[in-house]
C-alpha positions in Angstrom: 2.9 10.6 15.3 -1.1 11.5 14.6 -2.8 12.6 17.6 -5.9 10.5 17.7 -7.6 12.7 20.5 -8.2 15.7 18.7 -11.2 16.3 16.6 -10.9 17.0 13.1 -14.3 18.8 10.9 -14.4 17.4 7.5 -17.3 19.3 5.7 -18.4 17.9 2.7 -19.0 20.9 -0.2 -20.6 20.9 -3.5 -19.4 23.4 -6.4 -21.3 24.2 -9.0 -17.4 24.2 -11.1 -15.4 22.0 -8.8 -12.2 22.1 -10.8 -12.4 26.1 -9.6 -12.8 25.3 -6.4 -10.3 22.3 -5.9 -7.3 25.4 -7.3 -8.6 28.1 -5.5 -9.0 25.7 -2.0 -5.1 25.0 -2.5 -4.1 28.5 -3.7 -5.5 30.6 -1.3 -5.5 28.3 2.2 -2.8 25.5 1.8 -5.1 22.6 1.1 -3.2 19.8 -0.1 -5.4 17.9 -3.4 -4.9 14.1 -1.7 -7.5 12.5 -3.9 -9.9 14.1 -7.5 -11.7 11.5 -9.2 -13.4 13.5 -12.3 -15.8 11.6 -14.4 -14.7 9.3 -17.2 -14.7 11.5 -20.2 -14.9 14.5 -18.7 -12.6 16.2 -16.8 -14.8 19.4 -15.3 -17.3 16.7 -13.0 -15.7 16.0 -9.9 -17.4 12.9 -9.1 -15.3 13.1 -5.4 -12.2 14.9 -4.1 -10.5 15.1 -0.9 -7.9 17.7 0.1 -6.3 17.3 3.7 -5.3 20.5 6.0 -2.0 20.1 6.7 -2.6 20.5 10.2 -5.7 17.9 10.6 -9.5 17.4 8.9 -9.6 18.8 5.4 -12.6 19.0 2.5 -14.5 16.4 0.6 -16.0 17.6 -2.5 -17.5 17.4 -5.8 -19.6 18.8 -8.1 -23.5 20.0 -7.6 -25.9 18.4 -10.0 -23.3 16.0 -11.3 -26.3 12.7 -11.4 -29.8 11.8 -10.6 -28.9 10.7 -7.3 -30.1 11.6 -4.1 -26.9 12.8 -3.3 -25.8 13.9 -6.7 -28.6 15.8 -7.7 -27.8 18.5 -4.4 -27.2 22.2 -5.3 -24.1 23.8 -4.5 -24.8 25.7 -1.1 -26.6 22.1 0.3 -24.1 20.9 2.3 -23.3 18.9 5.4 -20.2 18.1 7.7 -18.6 15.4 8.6 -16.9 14.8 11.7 -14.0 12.6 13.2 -13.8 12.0 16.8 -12.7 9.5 19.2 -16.4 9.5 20.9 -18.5 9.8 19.0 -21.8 9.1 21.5 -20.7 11.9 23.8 -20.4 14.3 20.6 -24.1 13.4 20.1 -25.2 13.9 23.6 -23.2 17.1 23.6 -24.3 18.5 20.5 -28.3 17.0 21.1 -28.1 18.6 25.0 -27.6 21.7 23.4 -30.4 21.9 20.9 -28.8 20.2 18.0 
């Protein structure tokens, strides 16, 4: 059974060699690969991949520069986080009361 009430961080990361990161990720902390979609033709973009913490939350990812997209076009080290929570208005009015 999934407990719904916890919180779970998702950041989303950009690698300038994705691939890299995706084995080391797994190797070194446990991170189960749920998801890589690479780029037609080319196996070293990462256009998107998700691996899951086995204990809740996980990483999205994909390569830095990979198109002329807003999103696309951000550098490795230009990155954000996502978050998944049952309330999401008292998150924001917790995290903006405190400066955010």
């Amino acid at each position: 059974m999934t407990d719904t009430t916890r919180t779970h961080v998702w950041p989303i990361l950009t690698y300038a060699d994705a691939p890299a990161a995706i084995r080391f990720l797994v190797d070194a902390f446990g991170l189960e690969a749920r998801a890589v979609y690479t780029r037609d033709g080319d196996a070293t973009v990462v256009e998107h991949a998700e691996l899951r913490w086995p204990a809740g939350g996980g990483i999205m990812l994909g390569t830095a520069g990979k198109d002329d997209s807003p999103f696309g076009r951000r550098p490795s080290g230009n990155d954000c986080v996502y978050v998944v929570c049952d309330a999401p208005d008292a998150l924001f009015a917790q995290a903006t009361a405190a400066g955010a």
